[in-house]
C-alpha positions as CSV (number, residue, x, y, z in Angstrom):
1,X,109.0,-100.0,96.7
2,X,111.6,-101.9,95.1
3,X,114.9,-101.9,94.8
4,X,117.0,-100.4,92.5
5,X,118.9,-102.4,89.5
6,X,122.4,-101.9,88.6
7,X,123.2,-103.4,85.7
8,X,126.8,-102.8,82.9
9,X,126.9,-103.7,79.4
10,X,123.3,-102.2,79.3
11,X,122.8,-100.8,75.5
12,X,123.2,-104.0,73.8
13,X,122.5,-107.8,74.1
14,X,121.3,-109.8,77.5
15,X,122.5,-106.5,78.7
16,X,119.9,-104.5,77.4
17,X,117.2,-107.2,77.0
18,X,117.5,-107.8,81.0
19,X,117.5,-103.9,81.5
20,X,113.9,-104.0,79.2
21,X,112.0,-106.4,81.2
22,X,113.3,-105.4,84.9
23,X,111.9,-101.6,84.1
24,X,108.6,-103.2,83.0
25,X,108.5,-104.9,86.5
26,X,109.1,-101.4,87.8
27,X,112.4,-101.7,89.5
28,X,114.7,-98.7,89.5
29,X,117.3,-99.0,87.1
30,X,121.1,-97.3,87.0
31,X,122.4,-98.5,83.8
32,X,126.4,-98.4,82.9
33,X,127.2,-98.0,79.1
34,X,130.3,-96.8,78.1
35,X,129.5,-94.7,74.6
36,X,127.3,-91.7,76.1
37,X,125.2,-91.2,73.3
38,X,123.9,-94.8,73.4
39,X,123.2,-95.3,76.5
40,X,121.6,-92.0,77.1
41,X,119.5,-92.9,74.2
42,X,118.5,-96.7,75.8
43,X,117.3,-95.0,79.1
44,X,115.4,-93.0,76.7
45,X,114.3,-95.8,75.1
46,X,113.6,-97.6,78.0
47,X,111.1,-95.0,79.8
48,X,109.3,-94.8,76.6
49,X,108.7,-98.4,76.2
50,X,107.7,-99.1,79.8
51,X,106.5,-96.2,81.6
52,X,109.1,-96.3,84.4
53,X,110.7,-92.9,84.7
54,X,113.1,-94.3,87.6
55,X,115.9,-95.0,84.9
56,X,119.0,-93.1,85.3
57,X,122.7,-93.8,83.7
58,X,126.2,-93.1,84.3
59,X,129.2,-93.9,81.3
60,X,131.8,-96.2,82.5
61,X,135.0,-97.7,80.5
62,X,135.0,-100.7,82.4
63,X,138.6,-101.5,81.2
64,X,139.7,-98.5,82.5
65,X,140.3,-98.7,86.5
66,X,140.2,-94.6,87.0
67,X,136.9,-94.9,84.9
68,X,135.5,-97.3,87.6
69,X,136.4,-95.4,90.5
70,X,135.2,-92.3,89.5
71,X,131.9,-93.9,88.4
72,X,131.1,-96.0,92.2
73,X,132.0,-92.8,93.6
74,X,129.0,-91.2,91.4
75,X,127.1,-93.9,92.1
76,X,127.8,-94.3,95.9
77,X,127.0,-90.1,95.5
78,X,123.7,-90.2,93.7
79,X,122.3,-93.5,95.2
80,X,121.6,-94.3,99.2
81,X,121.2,-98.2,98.5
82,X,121.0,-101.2,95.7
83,X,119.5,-104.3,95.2
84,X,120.7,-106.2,92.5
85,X,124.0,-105.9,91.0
86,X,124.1,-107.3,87.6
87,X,127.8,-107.6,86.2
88,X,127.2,-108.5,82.4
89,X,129.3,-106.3,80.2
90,X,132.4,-108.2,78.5
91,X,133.9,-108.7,75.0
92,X,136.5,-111.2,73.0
93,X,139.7,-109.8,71.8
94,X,141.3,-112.1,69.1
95,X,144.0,-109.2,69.2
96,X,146.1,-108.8,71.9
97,X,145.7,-105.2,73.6
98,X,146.8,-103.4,76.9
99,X,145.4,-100.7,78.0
100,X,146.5,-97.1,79.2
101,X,147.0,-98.9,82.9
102,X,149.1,-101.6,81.5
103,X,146.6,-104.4,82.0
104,X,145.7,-107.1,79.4
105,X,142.1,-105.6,78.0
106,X,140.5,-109.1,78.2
107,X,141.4,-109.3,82.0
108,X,140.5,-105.4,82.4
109,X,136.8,-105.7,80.1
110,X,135.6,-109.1,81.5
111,X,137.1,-109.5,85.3
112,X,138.9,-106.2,86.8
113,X,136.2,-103.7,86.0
114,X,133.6,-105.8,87.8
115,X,136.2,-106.9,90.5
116,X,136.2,-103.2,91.5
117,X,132.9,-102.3,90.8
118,X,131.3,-104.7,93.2
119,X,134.0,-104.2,96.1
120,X,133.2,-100.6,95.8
121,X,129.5,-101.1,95.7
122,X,129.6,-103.2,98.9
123,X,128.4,-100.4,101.1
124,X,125.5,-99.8,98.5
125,X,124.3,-102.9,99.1
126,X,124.6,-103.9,102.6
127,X,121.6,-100.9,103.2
128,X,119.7,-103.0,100.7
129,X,119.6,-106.5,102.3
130,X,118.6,-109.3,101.6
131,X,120.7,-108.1,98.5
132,X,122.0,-110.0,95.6
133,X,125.2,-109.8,93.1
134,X,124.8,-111.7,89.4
135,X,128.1,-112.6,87.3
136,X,127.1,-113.0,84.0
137,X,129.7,-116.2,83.0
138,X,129.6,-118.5,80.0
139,X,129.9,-122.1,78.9
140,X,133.0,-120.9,77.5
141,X,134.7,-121.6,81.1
142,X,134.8,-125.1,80.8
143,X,137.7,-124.6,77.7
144,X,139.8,-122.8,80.3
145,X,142.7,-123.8,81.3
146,X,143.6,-122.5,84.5
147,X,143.9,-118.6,86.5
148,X,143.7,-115.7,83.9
149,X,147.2,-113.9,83.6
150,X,148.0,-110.2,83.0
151,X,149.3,-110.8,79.3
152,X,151.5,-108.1,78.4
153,X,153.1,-109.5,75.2
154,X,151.2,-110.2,71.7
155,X,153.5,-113.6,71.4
156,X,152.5,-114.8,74.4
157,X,148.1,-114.0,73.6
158,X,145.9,-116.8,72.5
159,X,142.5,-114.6,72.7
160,X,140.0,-117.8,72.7
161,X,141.8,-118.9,75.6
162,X,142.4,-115.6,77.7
163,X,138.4,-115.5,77.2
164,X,138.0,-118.8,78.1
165,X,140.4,-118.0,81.4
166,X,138.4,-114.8,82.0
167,X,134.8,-116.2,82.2
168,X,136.0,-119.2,84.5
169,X,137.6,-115.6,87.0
170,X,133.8,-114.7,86.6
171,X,132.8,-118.1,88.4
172,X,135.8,-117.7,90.7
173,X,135.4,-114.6,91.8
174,X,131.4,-115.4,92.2
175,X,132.3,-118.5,94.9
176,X,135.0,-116.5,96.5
177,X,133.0,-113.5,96.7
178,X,129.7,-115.7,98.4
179,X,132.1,-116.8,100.7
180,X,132.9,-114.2,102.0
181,X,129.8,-112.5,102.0
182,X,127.8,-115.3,103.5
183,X,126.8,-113.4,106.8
184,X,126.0,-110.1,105.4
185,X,123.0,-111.2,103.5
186,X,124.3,-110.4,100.3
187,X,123.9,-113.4,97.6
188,X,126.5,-114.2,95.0
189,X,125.7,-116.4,91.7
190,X,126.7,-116.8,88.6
191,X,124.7,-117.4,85.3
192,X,125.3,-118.8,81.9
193,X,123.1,-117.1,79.6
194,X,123.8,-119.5,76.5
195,X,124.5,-119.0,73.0
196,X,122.8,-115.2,72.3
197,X,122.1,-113.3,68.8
198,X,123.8,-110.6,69.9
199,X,126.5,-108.1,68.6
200,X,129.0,-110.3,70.7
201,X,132.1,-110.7,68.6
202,X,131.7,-108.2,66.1
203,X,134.8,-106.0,67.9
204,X,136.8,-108.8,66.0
205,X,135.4,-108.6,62.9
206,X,132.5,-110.1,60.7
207,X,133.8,-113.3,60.1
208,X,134.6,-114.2,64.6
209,X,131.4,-112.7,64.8
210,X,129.4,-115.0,62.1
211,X,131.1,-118.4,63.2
212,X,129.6,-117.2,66.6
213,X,126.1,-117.5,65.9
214,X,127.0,-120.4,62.8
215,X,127.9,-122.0,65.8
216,X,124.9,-121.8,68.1
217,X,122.3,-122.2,64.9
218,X,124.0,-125.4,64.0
219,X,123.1,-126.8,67.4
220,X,119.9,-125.5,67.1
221,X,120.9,-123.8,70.6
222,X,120.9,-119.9,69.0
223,X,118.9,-117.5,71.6
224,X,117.7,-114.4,71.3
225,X,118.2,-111.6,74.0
226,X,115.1,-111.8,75.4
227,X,115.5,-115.9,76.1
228,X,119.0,-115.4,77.0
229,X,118.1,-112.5,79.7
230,X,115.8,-115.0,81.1
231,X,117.5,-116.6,84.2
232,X,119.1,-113.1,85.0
233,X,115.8,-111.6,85.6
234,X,114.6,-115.0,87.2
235,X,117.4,-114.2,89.8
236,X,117.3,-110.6,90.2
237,X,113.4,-110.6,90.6
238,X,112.5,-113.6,92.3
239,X,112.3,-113.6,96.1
240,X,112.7,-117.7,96.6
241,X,115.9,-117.5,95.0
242,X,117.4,-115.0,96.9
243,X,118.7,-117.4,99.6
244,X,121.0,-119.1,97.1
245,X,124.7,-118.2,96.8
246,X,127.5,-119.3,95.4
247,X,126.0,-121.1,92.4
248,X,126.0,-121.5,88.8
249,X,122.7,-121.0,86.9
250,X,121.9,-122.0,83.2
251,X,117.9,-121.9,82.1
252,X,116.8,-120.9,85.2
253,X,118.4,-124.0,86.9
254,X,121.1,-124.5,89.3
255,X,123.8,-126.6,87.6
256,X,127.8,-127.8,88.3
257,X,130.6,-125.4,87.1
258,X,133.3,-126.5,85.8
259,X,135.8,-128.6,88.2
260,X,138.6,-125.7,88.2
261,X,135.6,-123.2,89.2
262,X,135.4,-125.6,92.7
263,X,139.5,-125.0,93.1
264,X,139.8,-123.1,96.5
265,X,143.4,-122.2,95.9
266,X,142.7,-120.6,92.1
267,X,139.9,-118.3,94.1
268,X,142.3,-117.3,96.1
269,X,145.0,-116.6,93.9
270,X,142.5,-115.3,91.7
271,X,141.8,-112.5,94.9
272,X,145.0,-111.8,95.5
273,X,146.0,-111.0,92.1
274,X,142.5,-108.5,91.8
275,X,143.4,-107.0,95.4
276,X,146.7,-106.4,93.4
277,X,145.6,-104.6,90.3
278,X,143.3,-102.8,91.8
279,X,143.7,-101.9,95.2
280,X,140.3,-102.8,97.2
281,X,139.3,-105.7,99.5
282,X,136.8,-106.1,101.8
């Protein structure tokens, strides 16, 4: 039998397009949306268009740190093990936010919620091994300029950039993480799906959300879901590739990461500061 699928951000996008052709491979799938009738209505979806009734959901504000919790311990309730932990879900915010807990909504979306999520999903997967972790990431690291910070006031917000910071945490996070998960047979990667047609954006309005794909279809580079999906599955299904950790994928290829991602020290601040917000280690 095979192992169940976890994956967030799964009603839209790579998200969904991922969750599509992993139930037609017949793996068990727990998908994490956070409006109820959507994602109740993609499981749906899902079973319909692949036969594969072992699709269940749970909704999760990933920004929200009390929202995580209470969903791993659902999870951690309902589930004895996992396979594949897919952290995709994150946004851009132009606009500078904070949420409810006091925590910059960029840092929260795209870094803290997963931070958490995977930390409390340890057990989960350890009864699962050889078991694997996948950060979805983004070219978009490479522009960033150095650890993401909790940015509490609106003077202080450049939104390109906080995004920027927050994908390189995602590649961060993904080394220190394989580190320290090395002997447990748990891998940890990292995967830049490339420029998607997807809703991404559109949270900041039609015009963000049109230079995002102007972009991509001036470069002739423009996926769609499906394409961008592609080395996500590759790594979640694909038994050879299970071995690797620590690495940065793009088109179903291993490549470098950006020369901060390599920093040793930024991981670590990076850990300290998550441990910090959010209160679990391993």
């Amino acid at each position: 039998m095979k192992e169940t699928c976890l994956i967030t951000g799964a009603t839209s996008g790579i998200g969904k397009a991922s969750a599509l052709a992993l139930a037609g491979l017949n793996y068990p799938l727990i998908l994490i949306g956070r409006n109820p009738g959507k994602t109740s209505a993609v499981a749906e979806e899902l079973r319909r268009k692949t036969g594969n009734g072992q699709i269940s959901y749970f909704v999760c504000d990933l920004s929200l740190l009390e929202s995580v919790r209470e969903t791993a311990r659902k999870i951690r309730s309902a589930h004895e093990s996992l396979g594949v932990l897919i952290n995709n879900a994150g946004a851009r915010f132009l606009k500078h936010q904070v949420t409810g807990e006091g925590i910059e909504i960029t840092l929260a979306t795209n870094h803290l919620g997963h931070f958490l999520l995977t930390l409390s999903l340890i057990g989960l997967l350890e009864k699962s091994v050889p078991s694997t972790i996948i950060n979805v990431s983004s070219g978009a690291h490479f522009a960033a300029g150095g650890l993401i910070r909790n940015v509490t006031s609106a003077g202080n917000y450049d939104g390109s950039r906080q995004y920027a910071d927050s994908k390189l945490a995602n590649i961060l996070f993904t080394y220190a993480l394989a580190a320290k998960l090395k002997d447990r047979r748990i891998s940890v990667n990292a995967v830049a799906p490339g420029g998607v047609a997807t809703n991404f954006g559109r949270n900041d309005g039609l015009v963000p959300w049109l230079k995002h794909r102007l972009y991509y279809l001036a470069k002739r580079r423009l996926l769609t879901p499906a394409q961008g999906a592609e080395t996500i599955v590759y790594l979640a299904s694909e038994s050879q590739v299970r071995t690797a950790t620590g690495k940065y994928f793009r088109m179903k290829k291993e490549l470098g990461s950006s020369a901060l991602s390599y920093d040793k020290d930024l991981q670590r601040q990076l850990w300290e500061m998550s441990v910090g917000l959010t209160g679990v280690d391993i």
